[in-house]
C-alpha positions in Angstrom: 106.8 76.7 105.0 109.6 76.4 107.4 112.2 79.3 106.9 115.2 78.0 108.5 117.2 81.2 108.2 115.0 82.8 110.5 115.2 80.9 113.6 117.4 83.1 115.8 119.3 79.9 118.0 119.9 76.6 115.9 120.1 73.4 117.9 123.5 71.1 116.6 124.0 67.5 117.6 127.7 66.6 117.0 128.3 63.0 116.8 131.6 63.5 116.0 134.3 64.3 117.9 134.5 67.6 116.5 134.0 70.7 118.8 132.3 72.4 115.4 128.5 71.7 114.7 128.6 71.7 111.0 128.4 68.4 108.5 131.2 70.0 106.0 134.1 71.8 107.9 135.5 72.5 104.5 132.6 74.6 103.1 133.5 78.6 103.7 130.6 80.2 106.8 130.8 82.7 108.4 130.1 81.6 112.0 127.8 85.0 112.9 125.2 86.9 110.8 125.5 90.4 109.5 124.9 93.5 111.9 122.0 95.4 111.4 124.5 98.7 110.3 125.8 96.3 107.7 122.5 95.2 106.8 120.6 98.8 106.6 123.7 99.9 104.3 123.0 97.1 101.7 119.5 97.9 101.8 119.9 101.8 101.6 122.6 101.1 98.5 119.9 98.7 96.9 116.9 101.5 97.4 119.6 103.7 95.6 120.2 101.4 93.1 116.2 100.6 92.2 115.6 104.3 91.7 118.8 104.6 89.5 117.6 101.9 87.8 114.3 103.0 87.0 116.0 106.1 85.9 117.9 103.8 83.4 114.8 102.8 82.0 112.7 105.9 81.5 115.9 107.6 80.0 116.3 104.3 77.3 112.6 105.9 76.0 114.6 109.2 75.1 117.7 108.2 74.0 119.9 104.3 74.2 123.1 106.1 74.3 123.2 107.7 77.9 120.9 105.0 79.5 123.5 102.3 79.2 125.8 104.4 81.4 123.0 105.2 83.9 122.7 101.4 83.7 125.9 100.7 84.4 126.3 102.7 87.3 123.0 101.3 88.7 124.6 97.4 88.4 127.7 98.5 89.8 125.7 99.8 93.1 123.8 96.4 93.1 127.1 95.0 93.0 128.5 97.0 95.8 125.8 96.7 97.7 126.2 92.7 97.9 129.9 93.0 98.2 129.3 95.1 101.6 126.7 92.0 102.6 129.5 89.3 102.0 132.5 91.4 103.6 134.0 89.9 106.8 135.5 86.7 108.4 134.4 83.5 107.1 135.9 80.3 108.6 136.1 76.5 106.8 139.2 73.3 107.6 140.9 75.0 105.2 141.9 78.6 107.1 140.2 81.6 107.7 139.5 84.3 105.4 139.3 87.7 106.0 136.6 89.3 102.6 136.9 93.4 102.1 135.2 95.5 100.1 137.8 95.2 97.1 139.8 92.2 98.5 139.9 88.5 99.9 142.5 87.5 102.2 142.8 83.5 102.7 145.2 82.0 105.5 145.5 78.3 106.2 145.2 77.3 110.0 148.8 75.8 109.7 150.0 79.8 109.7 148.5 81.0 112.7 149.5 81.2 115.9 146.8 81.9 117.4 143.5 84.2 117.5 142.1 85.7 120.9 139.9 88.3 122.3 142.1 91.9 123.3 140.9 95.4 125.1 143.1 97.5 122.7 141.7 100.9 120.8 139.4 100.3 117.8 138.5 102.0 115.1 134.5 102.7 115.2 132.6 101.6 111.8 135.9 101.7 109.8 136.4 105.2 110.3 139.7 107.0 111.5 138.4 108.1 114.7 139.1 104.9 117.8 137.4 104.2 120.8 138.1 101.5 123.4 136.5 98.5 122.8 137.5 94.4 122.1 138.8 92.8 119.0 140.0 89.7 117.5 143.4 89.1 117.4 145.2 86.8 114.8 148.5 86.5 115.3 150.5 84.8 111.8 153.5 83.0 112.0 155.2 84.8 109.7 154.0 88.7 111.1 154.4 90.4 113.9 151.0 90.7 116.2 151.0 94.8 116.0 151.3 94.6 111.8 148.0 92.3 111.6 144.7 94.7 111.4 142.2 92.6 113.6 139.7 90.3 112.7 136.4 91.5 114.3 136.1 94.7 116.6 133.1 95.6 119.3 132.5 98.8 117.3 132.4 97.8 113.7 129.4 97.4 110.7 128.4 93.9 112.8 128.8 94.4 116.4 127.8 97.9 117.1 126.2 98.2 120.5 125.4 94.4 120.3 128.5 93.0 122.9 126.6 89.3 123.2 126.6 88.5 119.2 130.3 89.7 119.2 130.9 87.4 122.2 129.4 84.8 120.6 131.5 85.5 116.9 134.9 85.6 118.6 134.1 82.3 120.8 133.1 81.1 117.3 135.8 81.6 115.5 138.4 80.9 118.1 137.0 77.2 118.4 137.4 77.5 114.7 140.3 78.1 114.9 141.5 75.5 118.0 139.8 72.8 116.1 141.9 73.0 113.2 145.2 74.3 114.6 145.5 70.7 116.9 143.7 68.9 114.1 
């Protein structure tokens, strides 16, 4: 049985005259696949979560009362666990949006400017401390470019010491974003 989500290089035809290999430009993708960082964090949170789980059940055989709290908190690290899988920049015709941990940001192509590739100081897997590294830049019509947190960095959750796939994300998404801002 083919698994098609497996294959590491897809082969598009475009018979359009869209620059974009995709069928539905409107349908929300995000043009690169989660780092393994990201990926080993979900998994870790959902090892967490099966043993909490389990813990739900053998408490239920003592008492109901304080295993639906256990169960609770083992749904809500399921939960956060696929939230951390689904956070980052997804692109469709409609505008990019930018999915946190706790929030989704949408903005429509008409309101940017324009979104490009910058050496600037980033901040290394979301924590305080910055190195040097690339990021991509969005700059909004209606912000200045130094008040807009950047879109991908070298050294975050996806890209970290993989330079090619975030090569390949930011030439992604600024075709995305090309296509639609002349379209």
């Amino acid at each position: 049985m083919p698994l098609p989500f497996l294959t590491a290089e897809r082969t598009f035809e475009t018979t359009s005259e869209s620059a974009l290999p995709y069928d539905d430009p409107d349908h929300w993708r995000r043009p690169y696949r989660p780092g393994p960082w990201r990926v080993c964090a979900a998994a870790l949170g959902l090892l967490l979560a099966s043993f909490v789980l389990f813990g739900a059940v053998l408490i239920a055989l003592t008492s109901l009362s304080s295993a639906g709290a256990v169960l609770v908190a083992g749904l809500a690290i399921v939960v956060g666990a696929l939230r951390l899988l689904r956070m980052g920049v997804w692109v469709s015709g409609r505008g990019l949006r930018r999915v946190g941990f706790l929030r989704t940001r949408t903005l429509p192509w008409a309101r940017v400017v324009s979104v490009r590739t910058v050496q600037q100081p980033v901040r290394w897997l979301g924590l305080p401390r910055t190195v040097q590294g690339q990021a991509l830049a969005l700059v909004r019509k209606d912000r200045r470019a130094e008040d807009t947190p950047p879109l991908l960095t070298t050294h975050g959750l996806d890209f970290l010491g993989r330079p090619v796939a975030f090569d390949r994300a930011a030439d992604a998404v600024e075709a995305w974003a090309a296509e639609n801002r002349r379209g």
